[in-house]
N, C-alpha and C positions, 0 to 999 in steps of 0.2 A: 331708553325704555327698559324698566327690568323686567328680568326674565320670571320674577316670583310667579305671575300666574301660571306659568307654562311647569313652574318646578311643582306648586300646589295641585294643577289639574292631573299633571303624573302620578303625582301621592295617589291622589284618588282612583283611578283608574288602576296601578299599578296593584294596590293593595286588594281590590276587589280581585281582580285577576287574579292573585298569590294567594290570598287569605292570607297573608303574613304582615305585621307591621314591625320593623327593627330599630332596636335604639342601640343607648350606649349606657356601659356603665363603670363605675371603676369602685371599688374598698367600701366608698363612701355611698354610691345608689347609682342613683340615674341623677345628670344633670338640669339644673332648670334655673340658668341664670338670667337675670334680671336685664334687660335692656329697655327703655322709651320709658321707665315709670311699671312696668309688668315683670312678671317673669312667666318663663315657658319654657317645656318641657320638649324638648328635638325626638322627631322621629321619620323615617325615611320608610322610602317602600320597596327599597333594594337593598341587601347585603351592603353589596358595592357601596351604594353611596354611602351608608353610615361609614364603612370602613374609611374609603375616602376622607372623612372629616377627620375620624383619627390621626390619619396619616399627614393631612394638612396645616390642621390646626392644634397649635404649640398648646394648649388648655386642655385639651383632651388625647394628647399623649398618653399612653397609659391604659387609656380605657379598652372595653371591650364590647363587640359588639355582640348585641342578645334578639333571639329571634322573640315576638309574639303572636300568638295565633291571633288575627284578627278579631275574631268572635267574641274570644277574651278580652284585651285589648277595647273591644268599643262596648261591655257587659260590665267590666269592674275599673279598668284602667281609666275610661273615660270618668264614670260618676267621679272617680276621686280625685283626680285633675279639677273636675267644677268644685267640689267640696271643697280642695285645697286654692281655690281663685287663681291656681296656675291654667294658659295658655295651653295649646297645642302647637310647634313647633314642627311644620311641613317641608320635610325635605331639605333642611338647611343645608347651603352650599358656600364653597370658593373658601378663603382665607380667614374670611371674618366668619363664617359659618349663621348668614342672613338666610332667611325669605320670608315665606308670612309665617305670623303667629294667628292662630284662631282661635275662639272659645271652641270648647270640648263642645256645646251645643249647635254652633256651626260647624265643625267637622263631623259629626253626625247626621245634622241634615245635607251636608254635600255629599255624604256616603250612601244615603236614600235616596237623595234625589237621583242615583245612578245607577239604581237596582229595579 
């Protein structure tokens, strides 16, 4: 059984709690590589955890992690993720740096649906 829902329903919940959504970035931006045919853009709702991926995973060595105020984040950050046909990237964990990816339009309605 994977743990993705258990990592996605944390995003959710954790971010509301925080107001914060945290990514990564390095020289180049913020990452959003391609896997299943998509790409998508990682984002965590802990410090911790992005830093974790850093520290894990040999591709994002380097990088840094950057705070977003949520508000922002789901005001300008999300429209241009759907504008650019890139995913949302909840919580990615472990080695390979998996879990769900979503449309920016479903992580907006799971962020409503919990307010």
């Amino acid at each position: 059984m994977s743990i993705s829902p258990a990592h996605a329903d944390a995003f959710y919940t954790e971010v509301l709690r925080s107001e914060t959504v945290w990514g990564i970035r390095d020289a180049d931006g913020f990452p959003a590589p391609e896997s299943g045919g998509h790409r998508a853009m990682p984002f965590w709702s802990a410090e911790s955890r992005a830093q974790r991926i850093i520290e894990q995973v040999e591709a994002y060595r380097g990088f840094e992690v950057v705070s977003l105020p949520l508000d922002v984040w789901r005001s300008r950050w999300m429209p241009g993720l759907a504008k650019d046909g890139l995913l949302v990237g909840l919580n990615w964990s472990g080695t390979s740096a998996t879990c769900y990816d979503v449309t920016p339009a479903d992580a907006e309605a799971a962020l409503v649906a919990r307010t």
